[in-house]
Every structure is written in C-alpha cells, then in structure tokens.
Kinemage of the C-alpha trace (Angstrom):
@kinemage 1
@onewidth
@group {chain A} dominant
@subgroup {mainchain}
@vectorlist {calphas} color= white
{ca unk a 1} P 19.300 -10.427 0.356
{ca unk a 2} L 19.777 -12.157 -3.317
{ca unk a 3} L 16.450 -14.196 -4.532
{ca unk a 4} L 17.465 -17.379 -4.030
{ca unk a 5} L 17.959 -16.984 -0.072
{ca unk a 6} L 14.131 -15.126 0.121
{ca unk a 7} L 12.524 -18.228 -1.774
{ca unk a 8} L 14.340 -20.353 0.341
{ca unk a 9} L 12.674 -18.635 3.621
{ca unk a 10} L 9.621 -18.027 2.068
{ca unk a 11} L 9.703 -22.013 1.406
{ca unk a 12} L 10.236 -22.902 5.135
{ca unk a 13} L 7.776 -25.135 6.890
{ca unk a 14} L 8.601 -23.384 10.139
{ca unk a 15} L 9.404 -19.843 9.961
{ca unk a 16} L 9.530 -19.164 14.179
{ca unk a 17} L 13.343 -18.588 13.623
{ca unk a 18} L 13.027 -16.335 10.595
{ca unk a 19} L 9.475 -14.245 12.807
{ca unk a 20} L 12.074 -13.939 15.862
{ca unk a 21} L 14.869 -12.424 13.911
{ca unk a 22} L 12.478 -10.189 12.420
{ca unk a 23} L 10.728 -9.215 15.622
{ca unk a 24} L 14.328 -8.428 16.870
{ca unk a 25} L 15.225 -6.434 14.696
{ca unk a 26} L 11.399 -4.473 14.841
{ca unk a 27} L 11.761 -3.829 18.571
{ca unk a 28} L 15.960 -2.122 17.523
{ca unk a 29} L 14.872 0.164 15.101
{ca unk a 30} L 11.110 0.893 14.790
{ca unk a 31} L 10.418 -0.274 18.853
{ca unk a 32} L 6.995 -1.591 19.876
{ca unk a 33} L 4.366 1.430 18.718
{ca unk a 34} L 2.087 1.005 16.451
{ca unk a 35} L 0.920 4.143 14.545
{ca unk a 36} L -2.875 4.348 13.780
{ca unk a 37} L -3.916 5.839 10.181
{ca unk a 38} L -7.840 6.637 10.199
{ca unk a 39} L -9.195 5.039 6.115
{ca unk a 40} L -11.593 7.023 4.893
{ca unk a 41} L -12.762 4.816 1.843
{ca unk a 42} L -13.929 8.323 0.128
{ca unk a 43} L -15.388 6.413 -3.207
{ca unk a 44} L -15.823 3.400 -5.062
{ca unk a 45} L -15.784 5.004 -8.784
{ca unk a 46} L -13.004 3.746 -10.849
{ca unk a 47} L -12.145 4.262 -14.265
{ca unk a 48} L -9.265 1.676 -13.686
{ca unk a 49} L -10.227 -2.259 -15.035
{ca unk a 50} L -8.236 -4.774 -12.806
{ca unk a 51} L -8.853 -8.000 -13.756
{ca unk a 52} L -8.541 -8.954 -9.466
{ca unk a 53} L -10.803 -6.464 -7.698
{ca unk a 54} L -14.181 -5.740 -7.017
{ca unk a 55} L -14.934 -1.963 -7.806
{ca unk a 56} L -12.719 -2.565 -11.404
{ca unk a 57} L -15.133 -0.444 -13.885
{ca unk a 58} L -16.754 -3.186 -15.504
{ca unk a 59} L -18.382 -4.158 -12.628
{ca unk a 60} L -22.094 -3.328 -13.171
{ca unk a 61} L -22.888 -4.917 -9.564
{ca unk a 62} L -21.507 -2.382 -7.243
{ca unk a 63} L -23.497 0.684 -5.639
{ca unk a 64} L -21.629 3.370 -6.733
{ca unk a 65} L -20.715 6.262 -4.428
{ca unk a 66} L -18.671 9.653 -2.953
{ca unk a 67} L -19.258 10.343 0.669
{ca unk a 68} L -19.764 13.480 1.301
{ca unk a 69} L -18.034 16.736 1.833
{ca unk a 70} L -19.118 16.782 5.976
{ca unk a 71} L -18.972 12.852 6.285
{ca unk a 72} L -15.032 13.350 4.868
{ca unk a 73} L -14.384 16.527 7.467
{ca unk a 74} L -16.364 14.848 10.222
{ca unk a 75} L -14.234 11.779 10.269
{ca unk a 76} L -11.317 13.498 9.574
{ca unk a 77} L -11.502 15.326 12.851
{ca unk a 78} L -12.801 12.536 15.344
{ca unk a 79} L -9.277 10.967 14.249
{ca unk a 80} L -7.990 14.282 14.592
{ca unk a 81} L -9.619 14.794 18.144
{ca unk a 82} L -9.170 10.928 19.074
{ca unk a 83} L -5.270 11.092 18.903
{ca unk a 84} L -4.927 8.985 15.360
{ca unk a 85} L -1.769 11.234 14.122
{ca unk a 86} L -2.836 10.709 10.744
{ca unk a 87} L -5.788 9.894 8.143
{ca unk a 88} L -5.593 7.842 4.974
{ca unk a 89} L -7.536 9.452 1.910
{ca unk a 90} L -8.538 6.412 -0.779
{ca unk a 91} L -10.578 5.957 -3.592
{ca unk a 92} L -10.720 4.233 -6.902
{ca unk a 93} L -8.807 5.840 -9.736
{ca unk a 94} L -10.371 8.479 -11.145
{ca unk a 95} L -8.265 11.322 -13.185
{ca unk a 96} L -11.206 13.925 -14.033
{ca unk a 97} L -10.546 17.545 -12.608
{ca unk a 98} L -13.815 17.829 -11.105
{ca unk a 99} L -12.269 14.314 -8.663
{ca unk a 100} L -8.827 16.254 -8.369
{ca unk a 101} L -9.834 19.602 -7.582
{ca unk a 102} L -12.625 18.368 -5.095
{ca unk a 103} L -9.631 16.605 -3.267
{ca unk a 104} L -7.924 19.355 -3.072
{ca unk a 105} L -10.811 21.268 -1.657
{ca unk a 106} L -11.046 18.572 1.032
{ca unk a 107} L -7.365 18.777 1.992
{ca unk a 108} L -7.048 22.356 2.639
{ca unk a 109} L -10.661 22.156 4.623
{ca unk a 110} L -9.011 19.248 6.498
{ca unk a 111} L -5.661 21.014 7.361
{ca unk a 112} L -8.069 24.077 8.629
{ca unk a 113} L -10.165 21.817 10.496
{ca unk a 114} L -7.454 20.193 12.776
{ca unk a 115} L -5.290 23.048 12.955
{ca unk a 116} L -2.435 21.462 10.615
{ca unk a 117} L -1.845 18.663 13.078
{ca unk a 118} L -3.077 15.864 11.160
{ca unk a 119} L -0.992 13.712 9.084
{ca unk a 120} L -2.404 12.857 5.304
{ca unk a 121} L -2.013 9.904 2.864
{ca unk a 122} L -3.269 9.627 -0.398
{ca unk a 123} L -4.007 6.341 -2.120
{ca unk a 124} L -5.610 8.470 -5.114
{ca unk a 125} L -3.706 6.041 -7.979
{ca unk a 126} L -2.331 7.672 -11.184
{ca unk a 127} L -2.304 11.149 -11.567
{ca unk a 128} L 0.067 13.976 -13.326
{ca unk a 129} L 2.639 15.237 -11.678
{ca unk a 130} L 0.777 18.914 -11.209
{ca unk a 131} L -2.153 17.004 -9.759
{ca unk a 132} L 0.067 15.141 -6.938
{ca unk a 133} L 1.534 18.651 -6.193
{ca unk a 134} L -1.483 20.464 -5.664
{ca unk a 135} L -2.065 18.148 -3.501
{ca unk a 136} L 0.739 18.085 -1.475
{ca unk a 137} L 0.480 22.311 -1.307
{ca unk a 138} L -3.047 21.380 0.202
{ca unk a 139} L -1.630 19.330 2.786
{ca unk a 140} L -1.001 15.276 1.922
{ca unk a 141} L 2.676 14.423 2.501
{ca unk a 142} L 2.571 10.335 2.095
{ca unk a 143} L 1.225 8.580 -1.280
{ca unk a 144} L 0.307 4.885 -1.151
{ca unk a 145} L 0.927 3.693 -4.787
{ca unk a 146} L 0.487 -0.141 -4.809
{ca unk a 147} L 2.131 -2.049 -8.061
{ca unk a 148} L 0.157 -5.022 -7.183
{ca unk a 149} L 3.148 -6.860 -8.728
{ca unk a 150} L 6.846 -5.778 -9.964
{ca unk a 151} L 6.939 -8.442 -12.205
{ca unk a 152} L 5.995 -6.903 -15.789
{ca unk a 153} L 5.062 -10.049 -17.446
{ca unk a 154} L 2.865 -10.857 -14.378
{ca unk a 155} L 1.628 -7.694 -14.317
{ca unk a 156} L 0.014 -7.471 -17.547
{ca unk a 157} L -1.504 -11.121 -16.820
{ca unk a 158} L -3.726 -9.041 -14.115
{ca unk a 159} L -4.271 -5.818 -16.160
{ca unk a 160} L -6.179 -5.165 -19.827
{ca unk a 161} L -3.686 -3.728 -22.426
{ca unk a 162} L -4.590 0.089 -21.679
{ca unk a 163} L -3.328 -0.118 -18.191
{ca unk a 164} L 0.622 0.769 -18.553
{ca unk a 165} L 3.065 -0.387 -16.405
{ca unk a 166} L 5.371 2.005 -17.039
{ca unk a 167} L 3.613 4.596 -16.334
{ca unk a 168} L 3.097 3.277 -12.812
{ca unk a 169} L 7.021 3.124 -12.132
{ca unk a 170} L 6.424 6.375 -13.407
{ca unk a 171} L 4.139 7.907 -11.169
{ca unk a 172} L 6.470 6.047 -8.329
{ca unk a 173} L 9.044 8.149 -9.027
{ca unk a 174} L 7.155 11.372 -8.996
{ca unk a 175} L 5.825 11.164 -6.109
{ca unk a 176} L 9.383 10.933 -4.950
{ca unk a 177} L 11.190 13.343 -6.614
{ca unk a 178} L 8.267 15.504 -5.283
{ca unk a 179} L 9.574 14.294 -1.759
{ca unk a 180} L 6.498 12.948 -0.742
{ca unk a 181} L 7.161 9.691 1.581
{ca unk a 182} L 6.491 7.381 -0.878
{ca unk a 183} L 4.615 3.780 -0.494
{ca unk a 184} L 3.752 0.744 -2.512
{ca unk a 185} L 2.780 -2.677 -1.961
{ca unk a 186} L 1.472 -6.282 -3.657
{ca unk a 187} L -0.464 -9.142 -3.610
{ca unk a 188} L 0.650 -12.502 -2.435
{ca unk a 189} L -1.001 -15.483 -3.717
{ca unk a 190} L -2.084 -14.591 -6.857
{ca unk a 191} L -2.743 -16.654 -9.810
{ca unk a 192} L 0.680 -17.279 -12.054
{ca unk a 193} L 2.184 -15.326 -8.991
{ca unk a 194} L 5.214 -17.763 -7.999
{ca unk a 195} L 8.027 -17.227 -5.514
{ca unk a 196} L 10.648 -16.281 -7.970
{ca unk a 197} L 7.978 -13.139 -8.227
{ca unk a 198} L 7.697 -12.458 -4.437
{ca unk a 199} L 11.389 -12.217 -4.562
{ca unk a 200} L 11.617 -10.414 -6.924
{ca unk a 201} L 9.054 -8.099 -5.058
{ca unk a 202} L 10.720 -7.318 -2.021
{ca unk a 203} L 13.935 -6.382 -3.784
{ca unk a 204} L 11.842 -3.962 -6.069
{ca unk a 205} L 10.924 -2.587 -2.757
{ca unk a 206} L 14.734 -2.076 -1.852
{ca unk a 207} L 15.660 -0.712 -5.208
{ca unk a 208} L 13.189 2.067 -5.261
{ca unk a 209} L 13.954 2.816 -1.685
{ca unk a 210} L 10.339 2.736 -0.750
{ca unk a 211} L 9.517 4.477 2.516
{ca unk a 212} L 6.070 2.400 3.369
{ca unk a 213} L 4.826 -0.584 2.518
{ca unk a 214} L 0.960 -2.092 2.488
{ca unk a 215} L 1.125 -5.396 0.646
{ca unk a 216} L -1.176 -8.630 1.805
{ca unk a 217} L -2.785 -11.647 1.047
{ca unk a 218} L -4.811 -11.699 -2.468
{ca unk a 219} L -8.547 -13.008 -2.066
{ca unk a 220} L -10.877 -13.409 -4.296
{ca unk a 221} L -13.811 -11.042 -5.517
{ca unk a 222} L -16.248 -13.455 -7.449
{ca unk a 223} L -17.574 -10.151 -9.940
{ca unk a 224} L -13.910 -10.504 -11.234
{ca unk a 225} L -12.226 -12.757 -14.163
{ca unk a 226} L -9.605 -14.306 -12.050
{ca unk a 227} L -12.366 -15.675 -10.155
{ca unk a 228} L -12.770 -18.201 -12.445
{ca unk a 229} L -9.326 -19.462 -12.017
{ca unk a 230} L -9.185 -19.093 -8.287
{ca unk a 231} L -8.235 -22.928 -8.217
{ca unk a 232} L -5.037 -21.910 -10.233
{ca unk a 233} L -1.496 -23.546 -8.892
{ca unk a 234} L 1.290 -21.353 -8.952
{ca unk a 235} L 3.740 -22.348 -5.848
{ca unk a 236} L 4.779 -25.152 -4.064
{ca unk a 237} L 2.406 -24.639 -1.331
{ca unk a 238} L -0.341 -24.761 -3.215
{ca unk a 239} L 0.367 -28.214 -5.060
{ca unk a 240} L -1.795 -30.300 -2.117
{ca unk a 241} L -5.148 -28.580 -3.589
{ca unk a 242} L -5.755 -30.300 -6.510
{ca unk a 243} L -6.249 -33.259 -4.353
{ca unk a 244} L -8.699 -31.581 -1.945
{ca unk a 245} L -12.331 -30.916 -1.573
{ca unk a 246} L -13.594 -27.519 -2.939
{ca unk a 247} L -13.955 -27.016 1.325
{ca unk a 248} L -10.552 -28.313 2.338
{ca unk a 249} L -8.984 -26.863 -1.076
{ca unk a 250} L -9.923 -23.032 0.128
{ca unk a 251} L -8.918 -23.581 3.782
{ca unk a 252} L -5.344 -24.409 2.943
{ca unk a 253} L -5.186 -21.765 -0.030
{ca unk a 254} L -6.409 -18.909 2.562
{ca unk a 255} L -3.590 -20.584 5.617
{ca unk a 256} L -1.188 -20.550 2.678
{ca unk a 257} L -1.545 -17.407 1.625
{ca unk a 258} L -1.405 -16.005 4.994
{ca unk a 259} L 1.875 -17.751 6.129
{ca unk a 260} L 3.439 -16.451 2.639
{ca unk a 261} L 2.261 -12.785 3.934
{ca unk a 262} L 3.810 -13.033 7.488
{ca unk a 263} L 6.860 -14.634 5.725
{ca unk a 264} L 7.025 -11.549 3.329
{ca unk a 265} L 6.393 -9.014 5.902
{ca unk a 266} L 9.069 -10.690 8.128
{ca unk a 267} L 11.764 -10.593 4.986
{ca unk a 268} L 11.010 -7.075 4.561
{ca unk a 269} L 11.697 -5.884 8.128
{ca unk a 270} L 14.709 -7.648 8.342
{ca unk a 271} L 15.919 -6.278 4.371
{ca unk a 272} L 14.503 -2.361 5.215
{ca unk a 273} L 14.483 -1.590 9.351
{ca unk a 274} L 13.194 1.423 9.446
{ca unk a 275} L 10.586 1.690 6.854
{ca unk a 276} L 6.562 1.493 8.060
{ca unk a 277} L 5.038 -1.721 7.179
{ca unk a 278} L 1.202 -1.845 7.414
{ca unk a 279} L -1.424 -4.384 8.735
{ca unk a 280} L -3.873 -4.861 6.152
{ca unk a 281} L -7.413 -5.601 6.489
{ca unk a 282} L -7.177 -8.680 4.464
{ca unk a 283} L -4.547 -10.274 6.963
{ca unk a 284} L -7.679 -9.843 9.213
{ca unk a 285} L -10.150 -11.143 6.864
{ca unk a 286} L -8.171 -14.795 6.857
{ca unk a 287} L -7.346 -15.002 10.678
{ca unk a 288} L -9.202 -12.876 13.023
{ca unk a 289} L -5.741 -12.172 14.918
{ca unk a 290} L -4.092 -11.777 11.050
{ca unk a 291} L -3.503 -8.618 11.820
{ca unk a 292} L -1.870 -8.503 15.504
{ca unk a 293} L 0.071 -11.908 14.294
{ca unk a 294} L 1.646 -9.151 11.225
{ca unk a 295} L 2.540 -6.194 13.987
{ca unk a 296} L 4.093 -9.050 16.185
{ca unk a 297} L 6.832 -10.047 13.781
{ca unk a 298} L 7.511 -6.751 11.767
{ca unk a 299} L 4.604 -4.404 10.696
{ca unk a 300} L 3.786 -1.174 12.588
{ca unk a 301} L 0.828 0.909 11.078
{ca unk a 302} L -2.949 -0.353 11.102
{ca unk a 303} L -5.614 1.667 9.469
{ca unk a 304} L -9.153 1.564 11.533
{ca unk a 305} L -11.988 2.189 8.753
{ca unk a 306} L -13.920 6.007 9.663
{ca unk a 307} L -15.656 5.128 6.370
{ca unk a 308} L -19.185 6.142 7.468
{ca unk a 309} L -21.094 2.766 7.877
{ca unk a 310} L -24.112 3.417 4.804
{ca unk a 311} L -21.425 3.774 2.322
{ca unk a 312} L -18.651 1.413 3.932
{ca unk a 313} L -20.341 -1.902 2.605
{ca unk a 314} L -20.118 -1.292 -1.443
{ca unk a 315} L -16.023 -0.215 -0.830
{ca unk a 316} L -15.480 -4.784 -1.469
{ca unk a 317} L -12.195 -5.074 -2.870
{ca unk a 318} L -12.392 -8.526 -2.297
{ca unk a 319} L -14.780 -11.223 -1.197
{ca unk a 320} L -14.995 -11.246 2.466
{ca unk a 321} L -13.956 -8.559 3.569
{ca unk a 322} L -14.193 -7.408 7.164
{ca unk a 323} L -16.742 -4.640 7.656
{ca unk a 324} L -16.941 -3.732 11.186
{ca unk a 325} L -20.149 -2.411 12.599
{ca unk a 326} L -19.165 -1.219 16.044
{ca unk a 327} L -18.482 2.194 17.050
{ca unk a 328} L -15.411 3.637 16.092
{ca unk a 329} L -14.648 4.150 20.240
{ca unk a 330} L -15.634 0.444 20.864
{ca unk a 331} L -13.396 -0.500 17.882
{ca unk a 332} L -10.425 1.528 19.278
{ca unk a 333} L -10.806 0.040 22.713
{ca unk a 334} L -10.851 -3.073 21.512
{ca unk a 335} L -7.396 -2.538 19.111
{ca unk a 336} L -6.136 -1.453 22.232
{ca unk a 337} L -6.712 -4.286 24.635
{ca unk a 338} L -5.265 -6.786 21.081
{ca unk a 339} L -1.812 -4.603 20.899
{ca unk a 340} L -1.258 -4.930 24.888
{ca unk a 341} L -1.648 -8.635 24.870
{ca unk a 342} L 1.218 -9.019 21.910
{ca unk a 343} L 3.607 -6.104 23.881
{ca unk a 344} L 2.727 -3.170 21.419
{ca unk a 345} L 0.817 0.406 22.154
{ca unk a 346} L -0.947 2.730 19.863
{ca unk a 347} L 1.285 6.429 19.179
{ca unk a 348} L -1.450 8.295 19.762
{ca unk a 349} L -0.900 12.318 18.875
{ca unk a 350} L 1.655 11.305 16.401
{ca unk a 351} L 2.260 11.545 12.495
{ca unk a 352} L 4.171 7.974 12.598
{ca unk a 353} L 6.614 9.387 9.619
{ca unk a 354} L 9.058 6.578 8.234
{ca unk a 355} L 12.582 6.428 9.753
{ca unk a 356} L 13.526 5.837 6.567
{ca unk a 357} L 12.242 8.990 4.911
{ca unk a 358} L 13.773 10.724 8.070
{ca unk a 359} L 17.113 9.404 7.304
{ca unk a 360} L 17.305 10.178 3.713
{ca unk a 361} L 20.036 13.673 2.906
C-alpha cells in the first residue's frame, strides 16, 4: 500500500468500509481468538530521557521501584495456572548487569516454575546483543521494541541528543537475526507527528517484516516537556481546536486520536494478515470499549496488568491511565463477558505465536 492511498484512508470521515474490510480479512487469517499476555510492569527505573513519558529519568516525581523476586514468580504462575499462554516482562530501560543478570535469574526461575509452558516477552529496551541472548537461553522468545516513531527527523524532536536512533534500528535487527519474534510499535497523535509520518509508519512496519505490533494513541503525561505543547496542531483533524474551549479542545483531540488508532490498526491488518496486533491500555484509557472496538476490526492480543496493585500506580506512562483495582479473576471474567458480546474468545492454554513468524523459511 504506497503512502498516498494510507493518508487518504487515514483522512476518511467514515472509515465503516475500510473497519469491515479489515475485520474480513482478521476473521481469514488470524480468526476470532484473542490471545491473553499477563504485564508484569516489573519497574519504573529508567536511565532512558523521553521527552513524552512519565517515568523518563528526569522525572524527580515518581516513586521509584522493582517488585520483587516472589511478586514476579507469583504472578507469573497464576497466568501460568489461569490459562494466559504467555506473560509480558517490562520495565524502563536500564542496561546495568546487576538489571540484566537479575532478569535472567527471573526467567530461568519462571520457566522452572510453570514447567516450560509459559510463553515470555520482553519489553526490556536497548541492550547488547549477548544480553538479549542470555535471555532468550533463559527462556523469552518475543521482544517488544517500540520506535515510538520511524520518522528520524521526528524522532529526534521527541528524544535528547544521546538517545540514537540508529542504534534502535539496530537493536531491531538483533533481536531478529537472533530469531526472536520480533515487535515494535508507535504513537499516534503526537506533536509534529503528521500523516505523511503514520504512513510512513506502517510501511516501516512492512519493511522490517515485523512479527507483532503494540502501537496506540499518544496522551499526555503533564511531568513531561511536550506537555507544554499538548495544544500543538499537526494534522488535519486537529485544525478545529484552536477554535475550541480548553474542555471541548481535549475531547476532540482524545476522539481524534482514537479514530486515527483504529484507522492505523485497521491499515495494518489489511497490509500484514497474519502478524499479532495488540490492544493497548491507552485505547482503553480514551473509550472504555477502546479496546474491544481495536480487537473488533483487526487486533488480537490484550495484556491484563498482574502488576501487584502497591507498586502498579507509580508504572504512569501517561496521564490517565487505567489502573484497575479488581481482582485479577473478576477482571478476567469481565474481559470475557466484553470479547463474547463483539464475537471473539480468549486462547486460553496457548502461546498465541505470530503466523507470520510461523511462516517465515
């Protein structure tokens, strides 16, 4: 799909045509299961200095923290024991060898724990390439490596000058000439973000033959500097707020960024079929269905927070941000009763592996 077709869909005013080719093609190749990946939000220490998020190093308002060894091993196997397939391992960026060789402590305790049926993914951020295979010999076999943005020009717009680009796309293609089954991901709606750059996204996607993807709506954290430019026009869409209250102005923003997701999530189910697209937890923090509305029209992986609940609160990416304080049992029922009323189910005792990554020689 060239650019100028994808900005002309993500420009439509009604997308139901573009959502129903997209679910079509979902339901051919992927089919209606929905693959559950248990986050386990191990720390908020981050040596990394992103000018958009909340736990960026600078911060001096965050509670810093590491959950524990037994809090890790005691989530890990209620997802194990509840049917989850697989666990999600994340953290800020951190490159010490104390960090890396207490994850790799955790992994093997993990694989011993549930008997080498569970399913790991790291989202660990930039590390050598000896650190990501120690890692896999311990057990992970996916790696969630978000770029945030493909765009270099936009990328260093968001980043301070020691944070390399390069050596991002580099890390991306260690992890797959390691064979892990590689992810990455971006924000929509950013500011200077336009839709020449969201194109450009999805066919960055495409060319390094990506086997996951977790990208969603950006929202504010107001310890950041983009906050202060969180009024900022970049597309089309956006024009109509600088003649809108401060109230009005952020209700449209958040419904534009969330039709620009679904739009984007659509495009990329209908450009890769048989990759795994995630739900985010920020689709969810704009539109309490966000999430269910993403799995209807393309994505196929949700990841319930095990993050115990005393440390889950300071793990604020972003402003907002949905912490939910029910049990992990009442929060599975309930994920269960949302997916039957849109046609989907929850592969429960499955890894959920990418088709894609399946396919590849």
């Amino acid at each position: 799909m060239n650019a100028a077709t994808i900005i002309d869909y993500l420009n439509m005013s009604d997308p139901s045509d573009l959502f129903a080719k997209a679910k079509q093609i979902k339901a051919e190749t992927v089919g209606n299961k929905v693959y559950l990946r248990g986050l386990i939000e191990y720390s908020n220490r981050c040596a990394k200095d992103c000018y958009y998020c909340g736990i960026r190093v600078s911060n001096t308002n965050v509670c810093r923290y590491d959950v524990d060894d037994q809090s890790v091993l005691d989530a890990a196997e209620y997802a194990w024991r509840k049917g989850f397939g697989s666990i999600v391992l994340q953290s800020g960026e951190r490159k010490s060898r104390e960090f890396t060789l207490r994850i790799e402590t955790l992994l093997n305790q993990i694989m011993t724990l549930t008997n080498h049926e569970i399913g790991i993914t790291l989202s660990l951020g930039e590390q050598d390439e000896d650190t990501y295979k120690r890692w896999q010999d311990a057990g992970a076999k996916r790696y969630l490596l978000r770029i945030e943005t493909s765009n270099r020009t936009l990328y260093e717009k968001l980043h301070p000058k020691n944070h390399d680009y390069d050596a991002r796309l580099k890390c991306l293609e260690t992890l797959k000439n390691l064979n892990y089954q590689v992810g990455t991901g971006v924000m929509i709606g950013l500011p200077f973000q336009t839709l020449e750059h969201l194109a450009e996204d999805l066919q960055f996607f495409q060319t390094m033959d990506v086997d996951m993807v977790g990208m969603g709506p950006y929202i504010e954290h107001v310890d950041t500097p983009l906050y202060s430019i969180k009024n900022h026009v970049s597309t089309p869409l956006d024009v109509q707020l600088r003649w809108l209250s401060e109230v009005e102005a952020t209700k449209l923003k958040k419904q534009n960024r969330l039709d620009l997701t679904l739009k984007m999530i659509a495009l990329l189910r209908i450009q890769m079929p048989t990759i795994n697209i995630a739900a985010t937890t920020a689709l969810q923090t704009l539109d309490p269905f966000g999430r269910e509305k993403a799995i209807e029209i393309g994505a196929n992986i949700i990841m319930p927070n095990l993050t115990p609940l005393k440390y889950r609160e300071n793990y604020f990416l972003y402003d907002g941000k949905t912490v939910v304080k029910d049990t992990f049992d009442d929060t599975i029922a309930d994920l269960e009763v949302r997916l039957a009323q849109i046609g989907a189910e929850i592969g429960y005792n499955q890894h959920g592996d990418s088709l894609h990554f399946k396919s590849k020689p």
